[in-house]
N, C-alpha and C positions, 0 to 999 in steps of 0.2 A: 312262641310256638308257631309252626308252618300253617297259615289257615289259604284255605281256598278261596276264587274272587267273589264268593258269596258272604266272607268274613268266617266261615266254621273249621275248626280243626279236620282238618285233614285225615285221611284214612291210615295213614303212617305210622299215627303214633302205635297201633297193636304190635306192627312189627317192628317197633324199634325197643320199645318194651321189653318184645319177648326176645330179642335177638341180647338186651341186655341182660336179662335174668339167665337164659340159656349159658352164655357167655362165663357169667357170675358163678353158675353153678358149676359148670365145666372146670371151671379154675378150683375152684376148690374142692373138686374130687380129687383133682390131679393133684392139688397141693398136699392131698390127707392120704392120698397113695391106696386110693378105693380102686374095685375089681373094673376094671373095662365095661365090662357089662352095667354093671351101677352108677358107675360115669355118664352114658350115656342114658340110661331111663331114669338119671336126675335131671341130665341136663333137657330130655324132651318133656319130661313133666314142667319143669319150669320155663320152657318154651311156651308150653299150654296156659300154664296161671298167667305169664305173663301176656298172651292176646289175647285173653278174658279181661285183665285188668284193664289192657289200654282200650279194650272195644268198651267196656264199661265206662271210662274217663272218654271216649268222644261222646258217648250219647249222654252224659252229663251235664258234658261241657257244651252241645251241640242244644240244650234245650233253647225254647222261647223266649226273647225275655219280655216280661209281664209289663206293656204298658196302659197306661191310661191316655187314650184319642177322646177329645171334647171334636164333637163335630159342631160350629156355628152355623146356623140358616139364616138367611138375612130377604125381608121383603116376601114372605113366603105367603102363598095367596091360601086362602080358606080352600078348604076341600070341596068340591060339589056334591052331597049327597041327596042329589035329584036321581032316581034312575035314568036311566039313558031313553029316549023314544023308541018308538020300535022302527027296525032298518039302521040305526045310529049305531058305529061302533062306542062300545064303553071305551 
């Protein structure tokens, strides 16, 4: 899959999706010898489901992945909980 220099899928895939379902659908209106008119308000409907599908598969695929960071401190000095004197920034 096409990803961006961030490593995430790309904004494309909605319209490549939909441009194949639309496609999909168009052909087989024309194959099944449907009216013009239902040709085309299959083939926009399945335009639609298909850039809900692929906008759904980026933010899927675009999540976080959940790691575990051990942060090590080395040599770390005790805290001072003296208050500070008065005039002294804290």
């Amino acid at each position: 899959m096409a990803t961006n220099s961030s490593g995430q899928i790309g904004s494309g895939l909605p319209k490549l999706a939909a441009g194949t379902l639309a496609l999909v659908a168009l052909g087989a209106s024309v194959l099944s010898d449907a009216d013009p008119v239902v040709t085309m308000v299959r083939g926009a409907a399945a335009f639609v489901i298909g850039h809900l599908v692929g906008s759904i598969i980026v933010v899927l695929l675009n999540q976080p992945q959940k790691s575990v960071q051990l942060e090590v401190v080395e040599g770390r000095e005790a805290q001072n909980t003296d208050p500070p004197e008065h005039g002294q920034a804290a």
